[in-house]
C-alpha positions in Angstrom: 0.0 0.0 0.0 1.6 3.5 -0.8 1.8 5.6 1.5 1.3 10.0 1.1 4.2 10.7 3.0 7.2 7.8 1.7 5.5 7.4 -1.8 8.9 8.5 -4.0 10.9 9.2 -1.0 14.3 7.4 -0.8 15.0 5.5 2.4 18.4 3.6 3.0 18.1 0.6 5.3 21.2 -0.9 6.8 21.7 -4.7 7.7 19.6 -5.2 5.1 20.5 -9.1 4.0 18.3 -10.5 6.5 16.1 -10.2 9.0 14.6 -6.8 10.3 16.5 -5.2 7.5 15.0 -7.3 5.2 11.7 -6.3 6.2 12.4 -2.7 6.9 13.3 -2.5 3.4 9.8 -5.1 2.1 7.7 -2.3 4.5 8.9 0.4 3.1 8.9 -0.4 -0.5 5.0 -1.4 0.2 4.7 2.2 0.8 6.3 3.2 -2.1 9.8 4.3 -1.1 13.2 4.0 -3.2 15.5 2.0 -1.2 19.3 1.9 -0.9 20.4 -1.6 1.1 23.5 -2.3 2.6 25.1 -5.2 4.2 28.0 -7.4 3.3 26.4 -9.9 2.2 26.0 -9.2 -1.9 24.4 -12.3 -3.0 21.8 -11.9 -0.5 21.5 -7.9 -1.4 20.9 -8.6 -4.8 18.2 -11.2 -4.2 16.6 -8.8 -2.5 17.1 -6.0 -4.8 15.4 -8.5 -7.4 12.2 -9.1 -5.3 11.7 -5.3 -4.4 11.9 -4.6 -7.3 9.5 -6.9 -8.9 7.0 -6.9 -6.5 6.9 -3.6 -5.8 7.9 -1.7 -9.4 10.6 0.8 -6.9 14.2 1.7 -7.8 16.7 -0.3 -5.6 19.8 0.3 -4.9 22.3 -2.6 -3.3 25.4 -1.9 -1.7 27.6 -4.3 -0.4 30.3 -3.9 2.6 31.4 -4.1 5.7 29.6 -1.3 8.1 32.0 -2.3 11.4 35.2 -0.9 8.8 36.3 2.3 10.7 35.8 4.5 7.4 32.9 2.9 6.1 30.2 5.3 6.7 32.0 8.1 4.9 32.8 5.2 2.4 28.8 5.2 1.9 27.7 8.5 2.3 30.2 9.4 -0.9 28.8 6.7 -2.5 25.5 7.4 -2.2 26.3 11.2 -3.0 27.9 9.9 -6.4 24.9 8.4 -7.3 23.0 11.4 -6.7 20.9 10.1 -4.3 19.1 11.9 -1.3 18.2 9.9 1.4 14.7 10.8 3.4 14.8 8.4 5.9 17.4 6.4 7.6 16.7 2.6 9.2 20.2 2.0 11.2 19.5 -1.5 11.6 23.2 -3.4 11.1 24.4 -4.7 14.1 25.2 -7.8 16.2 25.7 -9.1 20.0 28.1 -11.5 21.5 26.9 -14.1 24.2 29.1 -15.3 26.8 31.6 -14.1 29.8 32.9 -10.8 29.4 36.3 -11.9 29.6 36.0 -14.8 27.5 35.1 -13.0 24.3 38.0 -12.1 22.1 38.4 -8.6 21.7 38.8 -8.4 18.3 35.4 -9.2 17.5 33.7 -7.0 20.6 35.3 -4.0 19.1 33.7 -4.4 16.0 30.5 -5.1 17.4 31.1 -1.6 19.3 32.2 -0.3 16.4 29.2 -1.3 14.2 26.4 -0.7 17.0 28.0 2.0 18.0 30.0 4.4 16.1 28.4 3.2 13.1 25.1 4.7 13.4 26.3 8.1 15.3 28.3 8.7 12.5 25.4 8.0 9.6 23.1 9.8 11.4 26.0 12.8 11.5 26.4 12.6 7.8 22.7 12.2 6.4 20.4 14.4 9.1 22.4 17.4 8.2 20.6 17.2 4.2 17.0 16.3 5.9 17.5 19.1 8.1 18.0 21.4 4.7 15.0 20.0 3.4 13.1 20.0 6.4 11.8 16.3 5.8 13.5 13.4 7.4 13.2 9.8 9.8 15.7 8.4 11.5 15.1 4.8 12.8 17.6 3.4 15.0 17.6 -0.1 16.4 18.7 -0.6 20.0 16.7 -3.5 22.5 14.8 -4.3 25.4 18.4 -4.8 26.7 19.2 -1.7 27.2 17.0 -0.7 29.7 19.1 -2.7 32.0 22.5 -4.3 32.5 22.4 -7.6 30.7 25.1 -10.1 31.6 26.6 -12.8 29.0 25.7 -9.6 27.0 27.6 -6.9 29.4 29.1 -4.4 25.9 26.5 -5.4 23.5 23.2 -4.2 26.3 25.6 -1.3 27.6 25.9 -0.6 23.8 22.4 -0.3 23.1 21.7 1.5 25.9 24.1 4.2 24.4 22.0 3.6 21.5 18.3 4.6 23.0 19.4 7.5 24.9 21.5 8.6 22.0 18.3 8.5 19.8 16.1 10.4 22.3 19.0 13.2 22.7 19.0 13.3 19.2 14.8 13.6 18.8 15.0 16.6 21.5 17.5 18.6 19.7 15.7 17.9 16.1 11.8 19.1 17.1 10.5 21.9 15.2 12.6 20.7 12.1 10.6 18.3 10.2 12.8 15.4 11.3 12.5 13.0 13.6 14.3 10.6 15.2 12.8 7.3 16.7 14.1 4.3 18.6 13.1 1.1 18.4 13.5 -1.5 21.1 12.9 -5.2 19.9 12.5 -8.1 22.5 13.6 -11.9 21.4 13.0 -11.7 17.9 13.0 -14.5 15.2 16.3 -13.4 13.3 20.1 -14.5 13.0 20.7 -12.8 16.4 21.2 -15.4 18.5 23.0 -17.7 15.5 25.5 -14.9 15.2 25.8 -14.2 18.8 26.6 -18.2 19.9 23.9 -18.6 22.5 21.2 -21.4 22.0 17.5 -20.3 22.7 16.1 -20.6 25.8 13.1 -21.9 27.2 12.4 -18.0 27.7 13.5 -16.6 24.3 11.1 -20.2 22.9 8.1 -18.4 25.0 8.6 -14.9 24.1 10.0 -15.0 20.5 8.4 -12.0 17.9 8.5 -12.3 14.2 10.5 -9.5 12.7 8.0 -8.4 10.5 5.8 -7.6 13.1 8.8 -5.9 14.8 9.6 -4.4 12.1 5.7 -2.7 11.1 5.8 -1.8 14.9 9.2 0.2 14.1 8.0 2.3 11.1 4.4 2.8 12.9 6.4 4.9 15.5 8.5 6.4 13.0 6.1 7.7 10.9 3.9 8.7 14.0 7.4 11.1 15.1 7.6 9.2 18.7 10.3 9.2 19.9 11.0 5.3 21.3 8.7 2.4 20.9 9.0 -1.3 22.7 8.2 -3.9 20.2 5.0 -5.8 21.8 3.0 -5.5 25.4 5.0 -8.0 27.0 9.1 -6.4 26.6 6.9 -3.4 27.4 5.9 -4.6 30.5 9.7 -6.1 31.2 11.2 -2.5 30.2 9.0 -0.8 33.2 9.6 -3.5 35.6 13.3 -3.2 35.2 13.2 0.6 36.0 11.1 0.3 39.0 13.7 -2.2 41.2 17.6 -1.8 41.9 20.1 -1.7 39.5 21.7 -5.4 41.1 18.3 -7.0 40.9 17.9 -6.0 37.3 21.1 -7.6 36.3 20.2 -10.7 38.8 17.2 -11.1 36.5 18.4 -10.7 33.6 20.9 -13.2 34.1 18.8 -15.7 35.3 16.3 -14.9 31.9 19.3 -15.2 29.6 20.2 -18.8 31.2 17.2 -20.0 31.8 
């Protein structure tokens, strides 16, 4: 279904190659956006390109590479600048977690998923908000989690990180109103992805219970957007766990979360 306010707009989704990029970027060509993907994976980008672009008659762009590379969001933003391309709204949806004992995970591969959750989506938001602001139209969607409303451990950098991630956004959305941009953040639960493939940790009789479809995530995500709030929980339920978590002590919250994760 088009929609009045994305119909023709151009909207570049990151992470795109599976997941809730991949239906970021099936949402928002329903309502008639151009899309730019990114993610490393190209075969997968193209595919998607393909069906976008049958199903739904929009231009799509595919770009593949490696968002945790120190330089690649300048990398993209020329990129997408050489193609004379103007991007309207911004999904930064790329981004992984690591399961296990903070000192048993190799550094090497924390960093970059600091880097990439992160640094990665302060500095894309930097480059592209600056042309929405000139136009005085613009979304920004970022993607942080129900962990981030309290310490998480066997996830101890990738919660901290998303925390960043949600008051980041809502700094952000403050500083933008009166513009004609906005800034949301999204906070999914357990969702069915390649989160928890990527991250080494086998589901749980919790995550079994509690799992949401990305699409549904997703939907919930651009509803928000679109609606210029300026954070959304994905479903009732993480909803509920989000305001419990505020409401007891710090300790307990990280007690809880641990025993949820291990369950």
């Amino acid at each position: 279904m088009r929609d009045g306010v994305l119909s023709g707009k151009t909207a570049l989704v990151t992470g795109a190659s599976s997941g809730l990029g991949v239906d970021f970027a099936r949402l928002l060509a329903e309502r008639g956006c151009h899309l730019i993907v990114v993610a490393r994976r190209e075969e997968a980008l193209n595919r998607l390109k393909q069906d976008l672009e049958g199903r739904n008659g929009v231009p799509v762009h595919a770009i593949s590479m490696d968002l945790a590379a120190p330089d690649a969001p300048q990398q993209l933003y020329s990129r997408v600048q050489a193609a004379g391309l103007k991007v309207d709204v911004l999904v930064n949806n790329a981004g992984f977690g690591l399961f296990g004992g903070f000192a048993d995970i190799p550094w090497a591969r924390e960093r970059a998923m600091l880097e990439l959750d992160i640094l990665t989506v302060v500095h894309l938001t930097k480059l592209f908000v600056p042309e929405m602001l000139s136009r005085k139209f613009g979304y920004v969607l970022n993607i942080a989690s129900i962990g981030a409303f309290q310490p998480t451990p066997t996830y101890a950098s990738y919660a901290a990180g998303k925390a960043f991630v949600l008051n980041y956004s809502a700094a952000v959305d403050c500083e933008l109103r009166g513009t004609g941009v906005h800034c949301t953040v999204l906070c999914p639960g357990i969702t069915r992805t390649e989160f928890y493939q990527v991250s080494g940790q086998k589901l749980t009789a919790y995550h079994r219970l509690t799992m949401m479809s990305s699409a549904e995530a997703a939907r919930i995500g651009l509803d928000a957007m679109l609606q210029g709030r300026s954070s959304v929980v994905a479903g009732w339920f993480n909803g509920f766990i989000a305001l419990v978590t505020k409401l007891v002590p710090r300790r307990w919250a990280a007690g809880l979360a641990r025993w949820v994760m291990t369950m």
